[in-house]
C-alpha positions as CSV (number, residue, x, y, z in Angstrom):
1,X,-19.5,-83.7,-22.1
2,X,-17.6,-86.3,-24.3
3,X,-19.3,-89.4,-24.1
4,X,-17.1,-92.6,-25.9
5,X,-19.5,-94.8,-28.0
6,X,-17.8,-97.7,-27.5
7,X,-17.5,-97.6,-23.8
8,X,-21.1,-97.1,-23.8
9,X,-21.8,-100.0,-25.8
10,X,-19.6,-102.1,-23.4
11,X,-21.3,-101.1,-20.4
12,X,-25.0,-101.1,-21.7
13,X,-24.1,-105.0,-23.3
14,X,-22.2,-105.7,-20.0
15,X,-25.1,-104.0,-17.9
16,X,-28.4,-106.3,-20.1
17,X,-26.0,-109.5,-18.8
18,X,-25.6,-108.6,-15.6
19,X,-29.0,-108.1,-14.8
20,X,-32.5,-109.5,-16.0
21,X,-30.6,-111.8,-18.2
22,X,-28.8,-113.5,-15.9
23,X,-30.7,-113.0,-12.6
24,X,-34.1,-112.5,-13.5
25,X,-36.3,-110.9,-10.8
26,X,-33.8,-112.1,-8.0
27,X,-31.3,-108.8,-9.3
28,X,-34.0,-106.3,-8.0
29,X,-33.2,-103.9,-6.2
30,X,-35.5,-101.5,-4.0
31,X,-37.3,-99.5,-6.2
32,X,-39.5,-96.3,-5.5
33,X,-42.4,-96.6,-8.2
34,X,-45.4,-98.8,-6.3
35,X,-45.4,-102.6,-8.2
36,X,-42.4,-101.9,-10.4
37,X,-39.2,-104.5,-10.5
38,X,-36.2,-102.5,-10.4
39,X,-32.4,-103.7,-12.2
40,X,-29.3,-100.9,-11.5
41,X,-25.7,-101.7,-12.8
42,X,-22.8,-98.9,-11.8
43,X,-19.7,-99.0,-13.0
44,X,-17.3,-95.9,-13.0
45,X,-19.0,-92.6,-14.6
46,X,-22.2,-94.8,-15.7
47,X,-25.2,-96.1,-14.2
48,X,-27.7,-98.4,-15.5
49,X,-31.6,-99.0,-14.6
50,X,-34.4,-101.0,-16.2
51,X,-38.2,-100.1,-14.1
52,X,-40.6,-102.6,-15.5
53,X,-44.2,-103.6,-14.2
54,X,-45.8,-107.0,-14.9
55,X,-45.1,-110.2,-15.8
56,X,-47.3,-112.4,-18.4
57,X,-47.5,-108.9,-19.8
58,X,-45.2,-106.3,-18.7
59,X,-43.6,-102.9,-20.0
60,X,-40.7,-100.7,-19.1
61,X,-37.7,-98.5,-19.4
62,X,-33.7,-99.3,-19.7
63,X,-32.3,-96.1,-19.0
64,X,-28.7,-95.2,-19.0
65,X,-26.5,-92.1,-17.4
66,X,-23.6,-90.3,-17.9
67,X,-22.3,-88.6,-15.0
68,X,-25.5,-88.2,-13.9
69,X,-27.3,-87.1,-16.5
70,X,-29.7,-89.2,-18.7
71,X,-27.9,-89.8,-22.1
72,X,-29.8,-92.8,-23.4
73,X,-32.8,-94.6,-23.3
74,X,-35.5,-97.7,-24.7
75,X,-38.9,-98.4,-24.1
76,X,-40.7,-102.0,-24.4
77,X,-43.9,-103.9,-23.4
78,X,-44.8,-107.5,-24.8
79,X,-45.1,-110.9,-23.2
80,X,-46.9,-113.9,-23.2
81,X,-48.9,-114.3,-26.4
82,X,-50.7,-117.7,-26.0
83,X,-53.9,-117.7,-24.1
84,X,-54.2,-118.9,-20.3
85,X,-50.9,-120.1,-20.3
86,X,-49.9,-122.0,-17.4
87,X,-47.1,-120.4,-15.0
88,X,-45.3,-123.3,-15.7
89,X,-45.0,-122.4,-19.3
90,X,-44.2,-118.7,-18.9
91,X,-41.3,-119.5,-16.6
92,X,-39.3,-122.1,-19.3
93,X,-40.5,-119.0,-22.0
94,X,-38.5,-116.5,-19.7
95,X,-35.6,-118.8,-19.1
96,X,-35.0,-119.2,-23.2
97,X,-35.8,-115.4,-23.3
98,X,-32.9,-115.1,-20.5
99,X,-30.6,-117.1,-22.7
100,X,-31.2,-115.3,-25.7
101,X,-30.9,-112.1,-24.1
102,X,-27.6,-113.2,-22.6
103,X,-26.3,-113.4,-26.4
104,X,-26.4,-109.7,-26.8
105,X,-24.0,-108.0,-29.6
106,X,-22.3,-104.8,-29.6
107,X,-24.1,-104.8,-33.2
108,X,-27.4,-104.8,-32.0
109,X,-27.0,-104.4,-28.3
110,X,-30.4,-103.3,-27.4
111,X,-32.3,-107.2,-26.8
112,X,-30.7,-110.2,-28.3
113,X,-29.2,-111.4,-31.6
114,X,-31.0,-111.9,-34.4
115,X,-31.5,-115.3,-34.3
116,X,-31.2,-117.8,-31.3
117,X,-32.4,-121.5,-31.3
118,X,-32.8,-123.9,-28.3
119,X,-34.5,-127.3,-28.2
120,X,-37.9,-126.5,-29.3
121,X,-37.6,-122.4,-28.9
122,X,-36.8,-120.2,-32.1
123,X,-36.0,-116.4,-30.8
124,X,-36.2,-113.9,-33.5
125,X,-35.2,-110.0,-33.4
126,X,-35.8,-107.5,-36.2
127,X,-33.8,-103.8,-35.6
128,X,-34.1,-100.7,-38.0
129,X,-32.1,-97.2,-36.9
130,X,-29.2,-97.2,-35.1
131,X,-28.1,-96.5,-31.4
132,X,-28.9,-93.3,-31.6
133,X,-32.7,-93.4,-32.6
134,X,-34.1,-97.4,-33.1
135,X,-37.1,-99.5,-32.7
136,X,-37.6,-103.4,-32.7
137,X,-39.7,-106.3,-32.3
138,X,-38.4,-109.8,-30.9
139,X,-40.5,-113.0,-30.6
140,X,-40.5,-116.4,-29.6
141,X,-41.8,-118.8,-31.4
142,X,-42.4,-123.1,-30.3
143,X,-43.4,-125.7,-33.1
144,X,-44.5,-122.3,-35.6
145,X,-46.7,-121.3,-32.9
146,X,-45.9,-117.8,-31.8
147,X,-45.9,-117.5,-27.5
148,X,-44.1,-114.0,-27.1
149,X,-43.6,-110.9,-28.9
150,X,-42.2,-107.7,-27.7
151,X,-41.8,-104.7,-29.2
152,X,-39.1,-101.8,-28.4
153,X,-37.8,-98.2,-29.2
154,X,-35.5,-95.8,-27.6
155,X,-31.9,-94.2,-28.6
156,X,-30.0,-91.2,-27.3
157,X,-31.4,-88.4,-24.9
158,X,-28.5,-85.5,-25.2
């Protein structure tokens, strides 16, 4: 099996847009695991799928395949960080979070840049490894009060 690296960055950066970044919960599809929200982009001889529970506090799976076959894969959990926060609250922290996951790079192209700013929202991603064996953590932080952290690990399955 002769899997392109750079076609596999494209669809896994294409695949994060077109799903919970842009869509949110309304790009679920019908998933099997009881609770779980379930995101599936196909697009030739590749299929991707991110299985997450929660929401304040949630954890999951992005898993992509290769003619049917499991190549690569990350793991995260994280969410809200400040106490009792109101719904209200966690939905505008998910709509930045959205935003700055929509800024994906084929550099970095497992969460979102390393830096992204709105209003009073400061997103901020830290990377070591490379595609092929990684871990992260991202945060959001509002007037130097941290509200979300997240951390993440994953690379290739061959």
């Amino acid at each position: 099996m002769s899997i392109e690296f750079a076609a596999l960055t494209d669809f896994l950066i294409k695949s994060k847009k077109q799903t919970y970044a842009s869509h949110g919960d309304e790009a679920v599809v019908r998933s099997f695991l009881n609770g779980s929200k379930q995101l599936e982009i196909r697009s030739g001889d590749y299929l991707y799928r991110d299985i997450y529970f929660g929401f304040s506090f949630f954890a999951g799976q992005e898993m992509i395949e290769y003619q049917d076959r499991p190549i690569w894969s990350m793991v995260y959990s994280g969410g809200i960080t400040v106490p009792n926060a109101s719904r209200e609250t966690t939905v505008h922290l998910y709509s930045f979070l959205r935003d700055a996951l929509r800024a994906v790079d084929g550099e970095s192209p497992y969460r979102g840049p390393q830096s992204f700013q709105a209003n009073a929202y400061l997103y901020q991603n830290e990377v070591s490894g490379t595609f092929e064996r990684f871990t992260g953590y991202e945060s959001i932080q509002a007037n130097d009060v941290k509200m979300y952290e997240l951390t993440y690990s994953g690379g290739m399955i061959l």
